[in-house]
PyMOL Python script that loads the backbone (N, CA, C, O; Angstrom):
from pymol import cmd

cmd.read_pdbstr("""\
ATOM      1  N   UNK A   1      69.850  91.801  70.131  1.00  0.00           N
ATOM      2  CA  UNK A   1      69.330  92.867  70.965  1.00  0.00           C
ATOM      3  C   UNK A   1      70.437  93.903  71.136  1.00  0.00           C
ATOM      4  O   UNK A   1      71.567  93.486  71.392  1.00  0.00           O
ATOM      5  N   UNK A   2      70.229  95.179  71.024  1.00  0.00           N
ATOM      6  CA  UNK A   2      71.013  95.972  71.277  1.00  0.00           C
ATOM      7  C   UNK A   2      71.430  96.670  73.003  1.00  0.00           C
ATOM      8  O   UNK A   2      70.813  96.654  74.068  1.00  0.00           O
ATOM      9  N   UNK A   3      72.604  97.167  72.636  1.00  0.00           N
ATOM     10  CA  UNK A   3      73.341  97.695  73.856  1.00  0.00           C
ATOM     11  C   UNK A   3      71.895  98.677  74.698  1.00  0.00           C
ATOM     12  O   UNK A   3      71.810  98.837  75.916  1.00  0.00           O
ATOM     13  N   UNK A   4      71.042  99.137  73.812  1.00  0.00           N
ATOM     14  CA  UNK A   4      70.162 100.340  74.406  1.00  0.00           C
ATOM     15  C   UNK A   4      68.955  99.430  75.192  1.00  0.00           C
ATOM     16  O   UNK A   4      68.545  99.434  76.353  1.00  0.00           O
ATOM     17  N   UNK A   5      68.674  98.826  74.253  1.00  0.00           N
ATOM     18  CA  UNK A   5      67.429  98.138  74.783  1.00  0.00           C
ATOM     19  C   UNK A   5      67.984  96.999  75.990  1.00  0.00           C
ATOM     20  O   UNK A   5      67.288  96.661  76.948  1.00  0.00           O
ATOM     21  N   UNK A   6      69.230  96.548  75.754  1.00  0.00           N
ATOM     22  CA  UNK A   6      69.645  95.515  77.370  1.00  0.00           C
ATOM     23  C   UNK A   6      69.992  96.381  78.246  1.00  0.00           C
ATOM     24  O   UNK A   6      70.029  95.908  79.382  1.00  0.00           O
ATOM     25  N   UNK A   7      70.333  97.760  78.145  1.00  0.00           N
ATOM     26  CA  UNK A   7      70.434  98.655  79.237  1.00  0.00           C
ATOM     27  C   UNK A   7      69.244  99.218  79.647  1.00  0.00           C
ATOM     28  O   UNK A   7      69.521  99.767  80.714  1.00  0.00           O
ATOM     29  N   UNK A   8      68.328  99.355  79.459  1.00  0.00           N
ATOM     30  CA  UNK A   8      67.088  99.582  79.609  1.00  0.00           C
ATOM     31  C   UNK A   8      66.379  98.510  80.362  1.00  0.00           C
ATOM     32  O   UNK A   8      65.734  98.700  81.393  1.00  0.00           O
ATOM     33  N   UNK A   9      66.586  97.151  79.647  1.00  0.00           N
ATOM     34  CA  UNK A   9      65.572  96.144  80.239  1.00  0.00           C
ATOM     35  C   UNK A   9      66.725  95.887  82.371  1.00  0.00           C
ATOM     36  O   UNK A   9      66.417  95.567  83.519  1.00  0.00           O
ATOM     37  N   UNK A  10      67.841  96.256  81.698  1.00  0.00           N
ATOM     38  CA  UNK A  10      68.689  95.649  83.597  1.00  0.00           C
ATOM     39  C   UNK A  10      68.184  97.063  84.387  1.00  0.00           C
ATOM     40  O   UNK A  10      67.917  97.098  85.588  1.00  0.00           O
ATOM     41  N   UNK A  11      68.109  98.195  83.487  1.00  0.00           N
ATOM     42  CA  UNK A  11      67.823  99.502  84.426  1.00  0.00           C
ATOM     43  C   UNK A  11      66.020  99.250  85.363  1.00  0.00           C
ATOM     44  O   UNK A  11      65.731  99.463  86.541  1.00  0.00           O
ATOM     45  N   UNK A  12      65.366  98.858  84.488  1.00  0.00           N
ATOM     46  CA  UNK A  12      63.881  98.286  84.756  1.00  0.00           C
ATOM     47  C   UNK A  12      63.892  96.963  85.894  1.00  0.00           C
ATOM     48  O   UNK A  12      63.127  96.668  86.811  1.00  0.00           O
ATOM     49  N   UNK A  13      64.916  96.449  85.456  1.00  0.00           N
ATOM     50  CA  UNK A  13      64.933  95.182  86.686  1.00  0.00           C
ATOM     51  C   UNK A  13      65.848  95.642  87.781  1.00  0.00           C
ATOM     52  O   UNK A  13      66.008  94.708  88.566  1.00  0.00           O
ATOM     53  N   UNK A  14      66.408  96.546  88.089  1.00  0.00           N
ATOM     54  CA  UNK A  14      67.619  97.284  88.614  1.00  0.00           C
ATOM     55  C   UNK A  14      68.449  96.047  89.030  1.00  0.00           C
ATOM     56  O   UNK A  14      68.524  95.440  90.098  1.00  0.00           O
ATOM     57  N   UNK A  15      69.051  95.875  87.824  1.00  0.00           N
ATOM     58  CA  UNK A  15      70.340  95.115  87.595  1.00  0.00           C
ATOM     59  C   UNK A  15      71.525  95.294  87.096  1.00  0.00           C
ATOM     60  O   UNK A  15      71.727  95.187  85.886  1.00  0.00           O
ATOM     61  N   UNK A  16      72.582  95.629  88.070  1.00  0.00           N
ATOM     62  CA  UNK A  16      73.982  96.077  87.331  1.00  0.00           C
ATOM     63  C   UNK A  16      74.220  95.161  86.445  1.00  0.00           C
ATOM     64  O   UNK A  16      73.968  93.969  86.623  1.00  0.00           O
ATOM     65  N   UNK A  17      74.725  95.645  85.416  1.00  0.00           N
ATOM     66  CA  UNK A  17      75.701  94.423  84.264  1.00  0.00           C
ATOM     67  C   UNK A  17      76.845  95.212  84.193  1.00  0.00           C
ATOM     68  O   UNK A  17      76.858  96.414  84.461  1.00  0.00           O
ATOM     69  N   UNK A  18      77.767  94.584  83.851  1.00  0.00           N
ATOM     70  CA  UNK A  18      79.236  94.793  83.502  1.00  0.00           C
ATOM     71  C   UNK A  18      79.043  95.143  81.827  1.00  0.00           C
ATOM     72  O   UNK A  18      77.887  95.149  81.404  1.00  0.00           O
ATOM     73  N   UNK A  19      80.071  95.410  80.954  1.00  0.00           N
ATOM     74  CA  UNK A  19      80.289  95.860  79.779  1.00  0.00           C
ATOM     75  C   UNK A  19      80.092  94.112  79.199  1.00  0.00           C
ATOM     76  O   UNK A  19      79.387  93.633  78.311  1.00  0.00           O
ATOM     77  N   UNK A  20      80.980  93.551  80.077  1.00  0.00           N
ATOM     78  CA  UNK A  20      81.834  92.110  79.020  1.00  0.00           C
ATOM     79  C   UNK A  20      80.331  91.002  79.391  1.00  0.00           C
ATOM     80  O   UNK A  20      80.352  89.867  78.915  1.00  0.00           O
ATOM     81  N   UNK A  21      79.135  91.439  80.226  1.00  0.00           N
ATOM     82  CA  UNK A  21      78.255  90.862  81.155  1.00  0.00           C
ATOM     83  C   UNK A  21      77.106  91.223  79.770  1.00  0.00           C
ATOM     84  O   UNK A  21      76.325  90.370  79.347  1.00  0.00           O
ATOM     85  N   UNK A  22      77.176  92.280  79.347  1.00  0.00           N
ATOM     86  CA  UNK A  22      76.495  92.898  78.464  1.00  0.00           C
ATOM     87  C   UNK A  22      76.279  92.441  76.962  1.00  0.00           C
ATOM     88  O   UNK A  22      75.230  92.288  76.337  1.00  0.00           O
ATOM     89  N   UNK A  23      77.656  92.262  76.560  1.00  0.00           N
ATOM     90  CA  UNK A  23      78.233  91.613  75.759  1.00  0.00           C
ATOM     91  C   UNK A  23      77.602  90.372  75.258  1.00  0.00           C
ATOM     92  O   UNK A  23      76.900  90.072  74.292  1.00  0.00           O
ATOM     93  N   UNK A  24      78.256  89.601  76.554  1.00  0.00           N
ATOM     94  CA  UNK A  24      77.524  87.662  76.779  1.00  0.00           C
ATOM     95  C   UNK A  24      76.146  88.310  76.274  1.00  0.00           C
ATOM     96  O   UNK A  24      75.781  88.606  75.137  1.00  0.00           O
ATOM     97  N   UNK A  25      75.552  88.419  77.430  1.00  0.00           N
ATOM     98  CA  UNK A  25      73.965  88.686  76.989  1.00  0.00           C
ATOM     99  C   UNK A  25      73.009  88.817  75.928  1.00  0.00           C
ATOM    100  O   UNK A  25      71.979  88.196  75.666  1.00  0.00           O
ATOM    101  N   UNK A  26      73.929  90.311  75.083  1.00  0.00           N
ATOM    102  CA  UNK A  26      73.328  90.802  74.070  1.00  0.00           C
ATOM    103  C   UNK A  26      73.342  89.433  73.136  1.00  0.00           C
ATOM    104  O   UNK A  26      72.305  89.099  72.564  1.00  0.00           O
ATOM    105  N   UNK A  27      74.471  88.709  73.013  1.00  0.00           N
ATOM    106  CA  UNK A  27      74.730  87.216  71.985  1.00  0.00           C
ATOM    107  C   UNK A  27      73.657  86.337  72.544  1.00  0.00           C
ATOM    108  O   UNK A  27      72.921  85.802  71.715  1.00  0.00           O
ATOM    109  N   UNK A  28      73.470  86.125  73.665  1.00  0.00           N
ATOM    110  CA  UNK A  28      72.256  85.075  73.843  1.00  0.00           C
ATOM    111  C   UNK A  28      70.986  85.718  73.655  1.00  0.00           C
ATOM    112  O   UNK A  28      70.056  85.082  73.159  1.00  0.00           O
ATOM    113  N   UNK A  29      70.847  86.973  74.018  1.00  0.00           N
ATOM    114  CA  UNK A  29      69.370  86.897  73.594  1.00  0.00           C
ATOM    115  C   UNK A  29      69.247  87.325  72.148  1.00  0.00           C
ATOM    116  O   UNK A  29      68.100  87.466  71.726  1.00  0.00           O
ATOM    117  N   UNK A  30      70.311  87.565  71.285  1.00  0.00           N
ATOM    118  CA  UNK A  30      70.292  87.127  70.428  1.00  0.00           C
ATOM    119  C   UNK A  30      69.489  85.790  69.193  1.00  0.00           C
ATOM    120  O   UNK A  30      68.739  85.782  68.216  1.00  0.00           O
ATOM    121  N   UNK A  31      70.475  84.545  70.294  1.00  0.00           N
ATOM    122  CA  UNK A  31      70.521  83.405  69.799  1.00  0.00           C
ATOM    123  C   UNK A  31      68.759  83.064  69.786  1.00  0.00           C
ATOM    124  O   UNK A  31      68.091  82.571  68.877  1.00  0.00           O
ATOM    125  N   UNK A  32      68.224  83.645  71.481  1.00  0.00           N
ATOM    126  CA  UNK A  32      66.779  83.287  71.524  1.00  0.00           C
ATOM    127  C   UNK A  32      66.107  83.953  70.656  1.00  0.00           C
ATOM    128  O   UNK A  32      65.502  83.208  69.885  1.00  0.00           O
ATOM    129  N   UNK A  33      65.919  85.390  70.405  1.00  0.00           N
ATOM    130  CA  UNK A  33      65.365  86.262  69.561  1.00  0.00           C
ATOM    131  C   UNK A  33      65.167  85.013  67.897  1.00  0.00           C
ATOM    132  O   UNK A  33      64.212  84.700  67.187  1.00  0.00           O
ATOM    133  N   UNK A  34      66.251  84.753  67.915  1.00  0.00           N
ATOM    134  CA  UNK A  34      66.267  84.218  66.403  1.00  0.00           C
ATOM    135  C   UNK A  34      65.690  82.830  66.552  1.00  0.00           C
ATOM    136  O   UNK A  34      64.813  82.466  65.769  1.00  0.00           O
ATOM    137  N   UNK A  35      66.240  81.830  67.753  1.00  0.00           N
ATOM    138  CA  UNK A  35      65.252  80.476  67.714  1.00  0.00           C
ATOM    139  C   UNK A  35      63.647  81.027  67.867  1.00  0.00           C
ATOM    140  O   UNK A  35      62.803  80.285  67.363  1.00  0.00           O
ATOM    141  N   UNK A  36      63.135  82.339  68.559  1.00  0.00           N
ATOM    142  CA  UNK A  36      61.849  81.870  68.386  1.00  0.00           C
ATOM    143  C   UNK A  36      61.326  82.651  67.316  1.00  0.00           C
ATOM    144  O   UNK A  36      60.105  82.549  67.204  1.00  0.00           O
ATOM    145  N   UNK A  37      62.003  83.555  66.326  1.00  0.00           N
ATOM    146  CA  UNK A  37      61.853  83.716  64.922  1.00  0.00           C
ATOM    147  C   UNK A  37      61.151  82.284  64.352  1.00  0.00           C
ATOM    148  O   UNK A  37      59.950  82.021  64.281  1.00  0.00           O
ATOM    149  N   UNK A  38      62.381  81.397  63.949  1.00  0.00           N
ATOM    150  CA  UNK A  38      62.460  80.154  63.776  1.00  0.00           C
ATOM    151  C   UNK A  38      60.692  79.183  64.514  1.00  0.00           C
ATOM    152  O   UNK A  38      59.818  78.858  63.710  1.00  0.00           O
ATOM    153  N   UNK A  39      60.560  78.954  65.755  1.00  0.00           N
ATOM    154  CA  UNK A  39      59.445  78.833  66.264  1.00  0.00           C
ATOM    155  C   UNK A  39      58.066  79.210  65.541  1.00  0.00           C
ATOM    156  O   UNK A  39      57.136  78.480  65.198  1.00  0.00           O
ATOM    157  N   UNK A  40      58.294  80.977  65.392  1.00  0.00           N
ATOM    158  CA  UNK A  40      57.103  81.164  65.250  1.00  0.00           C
ATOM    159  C   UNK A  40      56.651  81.080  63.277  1.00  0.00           C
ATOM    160  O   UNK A  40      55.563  81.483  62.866  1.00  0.00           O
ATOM    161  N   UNK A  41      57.523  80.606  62.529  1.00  0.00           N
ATOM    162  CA  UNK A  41      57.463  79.814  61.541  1.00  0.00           C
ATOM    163  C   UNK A  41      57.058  78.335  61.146  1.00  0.00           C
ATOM    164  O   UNK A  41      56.994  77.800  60.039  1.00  0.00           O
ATOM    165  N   UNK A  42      56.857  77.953  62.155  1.00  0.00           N
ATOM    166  CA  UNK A  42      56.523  76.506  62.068  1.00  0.00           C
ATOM    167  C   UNK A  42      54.606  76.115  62.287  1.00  0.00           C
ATOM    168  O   UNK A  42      53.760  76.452  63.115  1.00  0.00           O
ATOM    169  N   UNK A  43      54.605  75.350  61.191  1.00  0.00           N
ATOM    170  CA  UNK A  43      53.253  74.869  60.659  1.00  0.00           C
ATOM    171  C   UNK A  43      52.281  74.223  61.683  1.00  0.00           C
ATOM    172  O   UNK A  43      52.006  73.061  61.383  1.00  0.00           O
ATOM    173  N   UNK A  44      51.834  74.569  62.540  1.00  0.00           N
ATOM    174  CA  UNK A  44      50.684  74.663  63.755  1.00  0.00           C
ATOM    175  C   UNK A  44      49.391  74.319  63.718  1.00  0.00           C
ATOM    176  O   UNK A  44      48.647  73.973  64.635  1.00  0.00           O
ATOM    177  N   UNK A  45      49.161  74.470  62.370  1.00  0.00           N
ATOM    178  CA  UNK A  45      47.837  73.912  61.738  1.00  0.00           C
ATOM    179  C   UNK A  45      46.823  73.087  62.265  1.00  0.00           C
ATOM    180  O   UNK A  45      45.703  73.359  62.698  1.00  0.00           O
ATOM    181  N   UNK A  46      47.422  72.048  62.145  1.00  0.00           N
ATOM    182  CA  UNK A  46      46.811  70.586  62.659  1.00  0.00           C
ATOM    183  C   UNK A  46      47.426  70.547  63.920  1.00  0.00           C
ATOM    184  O   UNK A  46      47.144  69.418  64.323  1.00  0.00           O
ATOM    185  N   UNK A  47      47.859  70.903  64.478  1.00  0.00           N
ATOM    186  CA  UNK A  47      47.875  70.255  66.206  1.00  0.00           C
ATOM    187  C   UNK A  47      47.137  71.463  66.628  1.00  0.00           C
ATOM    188  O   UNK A  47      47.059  72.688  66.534  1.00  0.00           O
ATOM    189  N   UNK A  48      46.521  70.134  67.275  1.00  0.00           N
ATOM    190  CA  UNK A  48      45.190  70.990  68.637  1.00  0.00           C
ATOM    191  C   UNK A  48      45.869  71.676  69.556  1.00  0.00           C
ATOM    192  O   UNK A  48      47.073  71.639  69.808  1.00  0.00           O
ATOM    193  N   UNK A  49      44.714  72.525  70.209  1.00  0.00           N
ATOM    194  CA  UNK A  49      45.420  73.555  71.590  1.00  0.00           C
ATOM    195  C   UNK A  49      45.465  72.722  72.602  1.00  0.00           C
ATOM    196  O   UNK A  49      44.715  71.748  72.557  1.00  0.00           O
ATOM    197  N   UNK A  50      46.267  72.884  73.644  1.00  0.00           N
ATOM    198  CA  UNK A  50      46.370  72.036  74.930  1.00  0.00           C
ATOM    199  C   UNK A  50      45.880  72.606  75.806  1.00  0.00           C
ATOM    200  O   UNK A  50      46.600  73.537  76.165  1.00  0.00           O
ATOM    201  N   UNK A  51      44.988  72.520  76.357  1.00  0.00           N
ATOM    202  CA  UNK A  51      44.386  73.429  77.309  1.00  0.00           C
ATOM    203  C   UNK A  51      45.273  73.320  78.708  1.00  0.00           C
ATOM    204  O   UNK A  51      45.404  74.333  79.396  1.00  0.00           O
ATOM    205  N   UNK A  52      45.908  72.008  79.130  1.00  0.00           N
ATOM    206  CA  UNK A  52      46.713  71.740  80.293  1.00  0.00           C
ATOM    207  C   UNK A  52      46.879  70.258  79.907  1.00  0.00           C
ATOM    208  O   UNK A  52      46.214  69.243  79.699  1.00  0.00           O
ATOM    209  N   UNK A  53      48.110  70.699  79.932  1.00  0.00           N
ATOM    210  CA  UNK A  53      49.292  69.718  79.900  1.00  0.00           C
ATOM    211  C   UNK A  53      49.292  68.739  80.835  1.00  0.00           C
ATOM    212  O   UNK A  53      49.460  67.544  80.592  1.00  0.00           O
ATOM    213  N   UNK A  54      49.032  69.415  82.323  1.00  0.00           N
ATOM    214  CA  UNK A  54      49.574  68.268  83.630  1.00  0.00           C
ATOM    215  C   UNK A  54      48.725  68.228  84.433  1.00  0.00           C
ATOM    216  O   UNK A  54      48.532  69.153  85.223  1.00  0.00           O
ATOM    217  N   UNK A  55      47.988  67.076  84.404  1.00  0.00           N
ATOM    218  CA  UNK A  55      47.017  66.431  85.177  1.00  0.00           C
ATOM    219  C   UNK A  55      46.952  66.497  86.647  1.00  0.00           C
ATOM    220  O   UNK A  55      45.926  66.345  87.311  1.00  0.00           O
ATOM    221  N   UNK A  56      48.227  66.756  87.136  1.00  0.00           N
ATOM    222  CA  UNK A  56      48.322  66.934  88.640  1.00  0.00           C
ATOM    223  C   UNK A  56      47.404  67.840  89.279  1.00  0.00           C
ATOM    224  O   UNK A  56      46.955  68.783  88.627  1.00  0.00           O
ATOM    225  N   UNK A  57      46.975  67.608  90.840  1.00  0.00           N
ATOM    226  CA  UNK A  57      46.106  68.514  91.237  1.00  0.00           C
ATOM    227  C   UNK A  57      46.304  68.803  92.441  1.00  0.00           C
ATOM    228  O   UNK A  57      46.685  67.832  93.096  1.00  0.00           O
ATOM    229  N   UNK A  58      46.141  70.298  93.334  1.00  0.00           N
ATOM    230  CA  UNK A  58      46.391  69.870  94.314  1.00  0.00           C
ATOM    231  C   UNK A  58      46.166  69.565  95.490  1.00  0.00           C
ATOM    232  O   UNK A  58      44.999  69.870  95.735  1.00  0.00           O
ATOM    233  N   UNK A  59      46.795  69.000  96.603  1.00  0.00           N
ATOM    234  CA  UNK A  59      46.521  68.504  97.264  1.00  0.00           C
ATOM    235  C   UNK A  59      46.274  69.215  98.538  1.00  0.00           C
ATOM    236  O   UNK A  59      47.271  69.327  99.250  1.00  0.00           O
ATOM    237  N   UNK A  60      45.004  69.796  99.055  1.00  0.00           N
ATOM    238  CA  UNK A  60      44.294  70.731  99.814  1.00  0.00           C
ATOM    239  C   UNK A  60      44.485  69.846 101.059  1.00  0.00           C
ATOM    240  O   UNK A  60      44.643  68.626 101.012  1.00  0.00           O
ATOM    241  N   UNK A  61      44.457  70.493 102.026  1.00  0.00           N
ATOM    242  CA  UNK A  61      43.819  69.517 103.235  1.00  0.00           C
ATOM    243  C   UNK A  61      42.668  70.474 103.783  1.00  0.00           C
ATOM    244  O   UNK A  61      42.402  71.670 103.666  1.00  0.00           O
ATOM    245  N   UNK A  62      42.073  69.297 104.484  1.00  0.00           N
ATOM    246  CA  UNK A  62      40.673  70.488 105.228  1.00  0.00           C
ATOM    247  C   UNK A  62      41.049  71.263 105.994  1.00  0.00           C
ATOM    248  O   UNK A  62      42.035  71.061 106.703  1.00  0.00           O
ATOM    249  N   UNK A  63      40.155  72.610 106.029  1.00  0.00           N
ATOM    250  CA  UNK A  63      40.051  73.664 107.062  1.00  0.00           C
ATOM    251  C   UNK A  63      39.995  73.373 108.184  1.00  0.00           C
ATOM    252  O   UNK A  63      39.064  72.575 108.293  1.00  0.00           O
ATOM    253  N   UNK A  64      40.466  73.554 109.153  1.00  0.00           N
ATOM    254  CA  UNK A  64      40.049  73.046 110.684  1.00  0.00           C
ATOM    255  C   UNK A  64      40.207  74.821 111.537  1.00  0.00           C
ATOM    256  O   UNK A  64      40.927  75.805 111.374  1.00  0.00           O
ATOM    257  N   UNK A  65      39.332  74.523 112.247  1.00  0.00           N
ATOM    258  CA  UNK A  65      39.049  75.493 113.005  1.00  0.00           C
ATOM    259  C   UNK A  65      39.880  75.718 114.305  1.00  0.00           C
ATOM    260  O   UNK A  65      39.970  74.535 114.633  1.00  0.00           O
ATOM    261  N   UNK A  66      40.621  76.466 115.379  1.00  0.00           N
ATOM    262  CA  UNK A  66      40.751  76.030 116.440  1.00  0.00           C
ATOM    263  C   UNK A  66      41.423  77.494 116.707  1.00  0.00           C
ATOM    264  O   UNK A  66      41.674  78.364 115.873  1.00  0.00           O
ATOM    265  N   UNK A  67      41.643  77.507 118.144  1.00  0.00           N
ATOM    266  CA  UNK A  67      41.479  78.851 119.137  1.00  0.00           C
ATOM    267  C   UNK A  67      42.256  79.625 118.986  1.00  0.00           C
ATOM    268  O   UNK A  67      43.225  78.871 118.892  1.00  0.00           O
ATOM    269  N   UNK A  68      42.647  80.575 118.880  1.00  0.00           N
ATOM    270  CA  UNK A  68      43.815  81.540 118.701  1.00  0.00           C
ATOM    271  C   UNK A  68      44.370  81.546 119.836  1.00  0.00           C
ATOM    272  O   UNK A  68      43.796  81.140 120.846  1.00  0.00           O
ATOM    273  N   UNK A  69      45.393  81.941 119.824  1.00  0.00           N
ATOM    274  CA  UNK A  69      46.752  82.094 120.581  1.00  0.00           C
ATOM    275  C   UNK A  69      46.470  83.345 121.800  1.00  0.00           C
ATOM    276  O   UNK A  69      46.113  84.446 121.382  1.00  0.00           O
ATOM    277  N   UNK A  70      46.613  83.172 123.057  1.00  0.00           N
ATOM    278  CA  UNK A  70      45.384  84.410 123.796  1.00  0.00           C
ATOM    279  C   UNK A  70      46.762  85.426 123.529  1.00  0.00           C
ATOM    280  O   UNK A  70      47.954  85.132 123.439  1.00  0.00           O
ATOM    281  N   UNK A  71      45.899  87.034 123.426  1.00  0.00           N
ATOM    282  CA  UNK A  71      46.861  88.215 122.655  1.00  0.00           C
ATOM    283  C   UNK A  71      47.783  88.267 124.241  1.00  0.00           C
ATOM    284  O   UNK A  71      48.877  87.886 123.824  1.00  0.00           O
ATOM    285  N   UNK A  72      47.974  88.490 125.678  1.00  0.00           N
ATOM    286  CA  UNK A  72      48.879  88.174 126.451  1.00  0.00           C
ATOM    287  C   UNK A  72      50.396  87.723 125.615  1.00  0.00           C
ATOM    288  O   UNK A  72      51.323  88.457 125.271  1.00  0.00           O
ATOM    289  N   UNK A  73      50.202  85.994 125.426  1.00  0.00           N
ATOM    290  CA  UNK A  73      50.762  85.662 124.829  1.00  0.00           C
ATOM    291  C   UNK A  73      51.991  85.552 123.251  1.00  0.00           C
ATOM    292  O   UNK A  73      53.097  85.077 122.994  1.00  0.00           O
ATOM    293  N   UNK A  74      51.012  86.249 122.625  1.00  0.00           N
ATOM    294  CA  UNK A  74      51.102  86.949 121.604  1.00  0.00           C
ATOM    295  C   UNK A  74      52.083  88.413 121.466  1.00  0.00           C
ATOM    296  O   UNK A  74      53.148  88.854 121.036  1.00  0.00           O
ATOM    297  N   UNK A  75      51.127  88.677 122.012  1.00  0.00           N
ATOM    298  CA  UNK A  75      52.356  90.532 122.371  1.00  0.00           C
ATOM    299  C   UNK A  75      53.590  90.272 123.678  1.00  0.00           C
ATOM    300  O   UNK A  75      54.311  91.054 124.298  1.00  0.00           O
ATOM    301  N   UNK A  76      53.435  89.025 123.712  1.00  0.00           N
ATOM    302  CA  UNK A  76      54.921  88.607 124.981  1.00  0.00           C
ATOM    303  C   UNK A  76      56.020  89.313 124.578  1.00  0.00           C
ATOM    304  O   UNK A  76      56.513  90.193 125.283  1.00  0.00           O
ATOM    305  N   UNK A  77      56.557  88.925 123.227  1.00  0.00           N
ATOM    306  CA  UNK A  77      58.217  89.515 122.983  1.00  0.00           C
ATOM    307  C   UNK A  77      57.779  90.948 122.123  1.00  0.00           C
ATOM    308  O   UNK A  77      58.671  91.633 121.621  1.00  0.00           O
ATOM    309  N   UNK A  78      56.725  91.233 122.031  1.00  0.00           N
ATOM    310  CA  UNK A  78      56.578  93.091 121.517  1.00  0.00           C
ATOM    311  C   UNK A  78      57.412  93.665 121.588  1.00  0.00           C
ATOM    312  O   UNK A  78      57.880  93.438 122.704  1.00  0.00           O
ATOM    313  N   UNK A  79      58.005  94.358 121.083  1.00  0.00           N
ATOM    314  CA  UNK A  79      59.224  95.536 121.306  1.00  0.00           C
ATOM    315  C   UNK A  79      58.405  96.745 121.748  1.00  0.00           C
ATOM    316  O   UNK A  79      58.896  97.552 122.538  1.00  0.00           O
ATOM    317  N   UNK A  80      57.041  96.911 121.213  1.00  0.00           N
ATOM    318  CA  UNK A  80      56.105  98.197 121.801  1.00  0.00           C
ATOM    319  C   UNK A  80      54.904  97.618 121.384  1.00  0.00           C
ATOM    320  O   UNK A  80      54.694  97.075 120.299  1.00  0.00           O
ATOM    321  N   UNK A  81      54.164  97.764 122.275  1.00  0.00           N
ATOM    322  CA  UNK A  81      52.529  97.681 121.994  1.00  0.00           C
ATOM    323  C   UNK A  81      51.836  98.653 122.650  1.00  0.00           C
ATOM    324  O   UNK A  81      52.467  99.559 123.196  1.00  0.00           O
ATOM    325  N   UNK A  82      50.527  98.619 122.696  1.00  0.00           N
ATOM    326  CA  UNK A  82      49.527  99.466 122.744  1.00  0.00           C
ATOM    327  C   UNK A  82      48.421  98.770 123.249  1.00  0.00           C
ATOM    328  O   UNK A  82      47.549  98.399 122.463  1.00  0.00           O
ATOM    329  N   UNK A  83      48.355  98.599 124.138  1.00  0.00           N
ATOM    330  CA  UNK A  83      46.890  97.803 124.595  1.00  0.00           C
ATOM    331  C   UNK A  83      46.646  96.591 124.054  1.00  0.00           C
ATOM    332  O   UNK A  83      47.312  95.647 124.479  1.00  0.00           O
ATOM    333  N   UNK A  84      45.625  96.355 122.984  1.00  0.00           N
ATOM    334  CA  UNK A  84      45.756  94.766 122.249  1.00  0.00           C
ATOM    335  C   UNK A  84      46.561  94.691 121.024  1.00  0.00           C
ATOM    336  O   UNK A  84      46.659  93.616 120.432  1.00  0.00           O
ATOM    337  N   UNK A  85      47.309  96.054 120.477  1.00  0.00           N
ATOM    338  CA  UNK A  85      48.004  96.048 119.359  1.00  0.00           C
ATOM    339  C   UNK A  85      49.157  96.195 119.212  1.00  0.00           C
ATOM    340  O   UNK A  85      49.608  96.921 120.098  1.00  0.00           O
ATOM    341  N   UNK A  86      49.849  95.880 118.556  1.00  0.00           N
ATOM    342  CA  UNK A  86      51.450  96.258 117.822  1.00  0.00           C
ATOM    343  C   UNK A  86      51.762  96.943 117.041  1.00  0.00           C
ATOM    344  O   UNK A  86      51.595  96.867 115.823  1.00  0.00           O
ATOM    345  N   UNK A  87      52.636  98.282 118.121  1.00  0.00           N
ATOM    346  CA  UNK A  87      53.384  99.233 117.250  1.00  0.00           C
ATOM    347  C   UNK A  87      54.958  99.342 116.703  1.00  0.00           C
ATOM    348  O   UNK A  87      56.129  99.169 117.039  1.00  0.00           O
ATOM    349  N   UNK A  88      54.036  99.788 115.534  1.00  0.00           N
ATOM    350  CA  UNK A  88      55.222  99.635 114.584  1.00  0.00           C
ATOM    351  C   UNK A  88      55.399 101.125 113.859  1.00  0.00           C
ATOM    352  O   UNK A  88      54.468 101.926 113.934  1.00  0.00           O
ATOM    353  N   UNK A  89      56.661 101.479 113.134  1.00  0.00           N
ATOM    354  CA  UNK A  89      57.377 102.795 112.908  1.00  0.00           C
ATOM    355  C   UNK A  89      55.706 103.489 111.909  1.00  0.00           C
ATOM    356  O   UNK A  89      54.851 102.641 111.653  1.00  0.00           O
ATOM    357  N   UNK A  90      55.529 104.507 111.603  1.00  0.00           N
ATOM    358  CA  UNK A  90      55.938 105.277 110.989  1.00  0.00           C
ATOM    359  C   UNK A  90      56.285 105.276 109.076  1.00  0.00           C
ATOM    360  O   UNK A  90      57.270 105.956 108.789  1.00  0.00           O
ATOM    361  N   UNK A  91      55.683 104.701 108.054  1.00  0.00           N
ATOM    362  CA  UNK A  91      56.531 104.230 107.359  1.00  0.00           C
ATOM    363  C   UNK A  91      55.635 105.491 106.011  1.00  0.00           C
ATOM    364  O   UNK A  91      56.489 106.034 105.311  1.00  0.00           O
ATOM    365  N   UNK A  92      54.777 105.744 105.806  1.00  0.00           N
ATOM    366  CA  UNK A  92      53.730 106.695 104.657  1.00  0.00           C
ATOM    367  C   UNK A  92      53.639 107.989 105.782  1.00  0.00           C
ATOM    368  O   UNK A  92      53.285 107.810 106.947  1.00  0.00           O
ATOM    369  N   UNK A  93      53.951 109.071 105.325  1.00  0.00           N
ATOM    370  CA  UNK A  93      53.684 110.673 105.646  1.00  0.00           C
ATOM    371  C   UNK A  93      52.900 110.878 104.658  1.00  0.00           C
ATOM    372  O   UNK A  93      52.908 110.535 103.476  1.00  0.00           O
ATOM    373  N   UNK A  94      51.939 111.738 105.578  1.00  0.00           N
ATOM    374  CA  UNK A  94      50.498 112.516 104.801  1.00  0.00           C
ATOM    375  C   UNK A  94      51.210 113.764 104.385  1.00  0.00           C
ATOM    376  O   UNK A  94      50.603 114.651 103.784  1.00  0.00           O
TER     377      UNK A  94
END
""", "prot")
cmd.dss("prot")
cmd.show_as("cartoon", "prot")
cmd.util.cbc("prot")
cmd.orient("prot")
């Protein structure tokens, strides 16, 4: 992988790299670039698709219903409220 395209992909993730950080990098994704060269050469033919691998499932518990918290309570430590609501800054201008 080149210097342009790993500066591009850390600018997109906004990730500083160093020169010598750059360096390392460019050699490993290198190394991957070329193992899955390698990968995508290999004879696939006969093995079936796996639709899922891992049988695990998970483990839900039931819904239960029960009372909310009375808003008093709730807006106790507010820094500002408004009647039954909580104000907060300011953050999108029209």
């Amino acid at each position: 992988m080149d210097k342009g395209t790993l500066d591009r992909v850390a600018d997109i993730a906004h990730v500083h790299l160093e020169s010598r950080e750059i360096e390392q990098i460019s050699k490993d994704m290198d190394f991957l670039l070329e193992y899955f060269d390698k990968l995508s050469q290999v004879d696939t033919e006969s093995v079936l698709p796996t639709v899922c691998p891992i049988n695990d499932k998970n483990v839900l518990r039931d819904d239960e219903v029960w009372d909310s918290l009375p808003i008093d309570e709730v807006l106790k430590n507010a820094p500002d409220k408004h009647g039954r609501f909580f104000r907060v800054p300011r953050i999108i201008e029209e």
